[in-house]
Legacy VTK file of the C-alpha trace (Angstrom):
# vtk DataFile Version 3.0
C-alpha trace
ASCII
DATASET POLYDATA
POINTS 97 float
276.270 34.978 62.614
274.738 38.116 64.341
277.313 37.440 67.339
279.648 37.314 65.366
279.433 40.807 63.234
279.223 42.239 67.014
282.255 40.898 68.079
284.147 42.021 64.892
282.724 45.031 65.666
283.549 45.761 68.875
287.144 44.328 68.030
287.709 46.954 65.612
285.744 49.881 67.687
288.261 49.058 70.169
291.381 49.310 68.167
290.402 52.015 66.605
290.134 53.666 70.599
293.907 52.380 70.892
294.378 54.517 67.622
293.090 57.467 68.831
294.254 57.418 72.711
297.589 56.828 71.445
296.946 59.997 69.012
295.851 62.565 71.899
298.385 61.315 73.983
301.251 61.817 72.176
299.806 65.299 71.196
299.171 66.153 75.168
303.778 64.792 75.115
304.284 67.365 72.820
302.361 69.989 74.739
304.012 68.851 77.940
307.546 69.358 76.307
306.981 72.847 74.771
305.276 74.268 78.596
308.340 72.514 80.638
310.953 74.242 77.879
309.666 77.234 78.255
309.081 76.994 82.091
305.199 76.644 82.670
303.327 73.322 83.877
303.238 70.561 81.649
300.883 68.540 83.465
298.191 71.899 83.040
299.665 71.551 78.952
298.863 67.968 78.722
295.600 68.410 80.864
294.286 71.074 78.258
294.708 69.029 75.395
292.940 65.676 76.713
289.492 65.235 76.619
287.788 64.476 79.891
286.915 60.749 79.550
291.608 60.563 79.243
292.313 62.828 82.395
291.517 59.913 84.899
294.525 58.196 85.738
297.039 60.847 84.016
300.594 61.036 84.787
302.837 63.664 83.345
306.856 62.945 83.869
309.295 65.888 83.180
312.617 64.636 81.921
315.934 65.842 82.257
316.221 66.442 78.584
313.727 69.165 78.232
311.056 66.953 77.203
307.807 65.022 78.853
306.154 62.023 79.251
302.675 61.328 79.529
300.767 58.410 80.508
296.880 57.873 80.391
294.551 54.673 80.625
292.950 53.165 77.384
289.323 53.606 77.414
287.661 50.481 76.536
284.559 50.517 74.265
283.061 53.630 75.871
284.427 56.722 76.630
283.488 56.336 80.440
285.053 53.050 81.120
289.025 53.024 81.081
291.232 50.042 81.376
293.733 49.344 83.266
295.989 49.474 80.329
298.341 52.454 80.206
299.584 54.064 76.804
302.305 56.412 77.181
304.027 58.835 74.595
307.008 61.128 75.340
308.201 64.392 73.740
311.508 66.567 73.841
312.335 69.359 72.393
315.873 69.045 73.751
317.601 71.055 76.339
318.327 74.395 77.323
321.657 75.517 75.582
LINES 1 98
97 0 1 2 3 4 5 6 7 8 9 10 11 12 13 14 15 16 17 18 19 20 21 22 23 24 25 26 27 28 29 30 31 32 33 34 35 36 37 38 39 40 41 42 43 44 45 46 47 48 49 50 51 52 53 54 55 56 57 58 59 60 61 62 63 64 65 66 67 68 69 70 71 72 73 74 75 76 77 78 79 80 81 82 83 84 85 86 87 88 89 90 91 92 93 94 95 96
């Protein structure tokens, strides 16, 4: 049974990582779109919104509409191990009229 409550646990520790990776990473999108609108780095935007443990393996697009996509790897039970498992978010703000 004790096996059991463990893996249930680290079943729902894990989603609830998903949750939150897919949280931060649309937030560091949304940075990335306002600092490529307005003409600054969106990779430095996205950077300064991650925590450390999502800044390994992070990819910042610009796109052609004004907007930005991000991509970091899902951490996997502990903040210092990452999967190879890439969430993604993207962000525009539309373009420049």
């Amino acid at each position: 049974m004790v096996p059991f409550v463990f893996v249930v646990g680290a079943v729902v520790w894990q989603l609830a990582l998903a949750g939150h990776t897919a949280w931060q990473c649309a937030q560091a999108a949304r940075a990335a779109a306002r600092a490529e609108v307005v003409g600054k780095d969106g990779e430095s935007a996205a950077r300064s919104l991650l925590p450390d443990y999502l800044e390994t393996g992070l990819e910042v697009d610009a796109q052609s509409d004004g907007g930005a996509r991000v991509t970091v790897l899902m951490p996997m039970l502990a903040h210092r191990w990452s999967t190879s498992i890439p969430v993604s978010a993207t962000a525009s703000l539309g373009a420049e009229r």
